[in-house]
N, C-alpha and C positions, 0 to 999 in steps of 0.2 A: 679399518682393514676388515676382508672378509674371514671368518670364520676357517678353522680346515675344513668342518665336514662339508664344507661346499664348493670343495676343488675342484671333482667333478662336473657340476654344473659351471662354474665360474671357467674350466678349461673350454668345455665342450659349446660354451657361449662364443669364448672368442677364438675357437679355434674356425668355428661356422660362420661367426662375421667376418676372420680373415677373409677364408678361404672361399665362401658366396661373394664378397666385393670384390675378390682377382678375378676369379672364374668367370663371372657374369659379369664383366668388362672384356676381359678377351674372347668371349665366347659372343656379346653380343657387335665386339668389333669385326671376327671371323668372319660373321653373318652380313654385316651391314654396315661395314668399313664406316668411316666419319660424315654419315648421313645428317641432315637438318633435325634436331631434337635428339641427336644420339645422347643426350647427360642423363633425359627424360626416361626415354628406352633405357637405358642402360639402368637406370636408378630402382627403375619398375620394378627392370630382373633381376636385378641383388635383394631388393625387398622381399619378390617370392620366393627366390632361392634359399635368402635366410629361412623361410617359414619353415623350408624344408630340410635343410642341413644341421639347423638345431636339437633337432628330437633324432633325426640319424644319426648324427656324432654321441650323441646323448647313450644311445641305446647302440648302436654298434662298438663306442670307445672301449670298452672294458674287455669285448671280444677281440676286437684286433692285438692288444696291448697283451692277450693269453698266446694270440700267434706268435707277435713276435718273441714273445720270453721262447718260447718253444724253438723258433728258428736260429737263437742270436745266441751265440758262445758265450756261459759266462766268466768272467772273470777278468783278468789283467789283458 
């Protein structure tokens, strides 16, 4: 098992691999409906997406998680 002090990263890793292998399936389906090599295309752009979404989740998570405490009522 991992560690806690590495929730953070360990969240913010699969939260970017979810969310770049959805996005970048539907997004490059939008584009290019079930084209010849769509698995390829598509594979490509989850790979760069990842590059990208892991150091934004990384670096934006802790900000957003301060909005919503702000925004969300607590208690019962």
């Amino acid at each position: 098992m991992i560690p806690k002090k590495y929730e953070r990263v360990v969240f913010s890793f699969f939260m970017s691999l979810f969310m770049s292998f959805m996005m970048s399936f539907i997004i490059t389906y939008i584009n290019l409906e079930f084209v010849d090599g769509f698995i390829l295309i598509w594979l490509e752009a989850f790979v760069k997406a990842f590059c990208f979404a892991f150091p934004i989740i990384f670096i934006v998570g802790p900000l957003v998680q301060k909005i919503v405490k702000k925004i969300v009522i607590q208690g019962n």
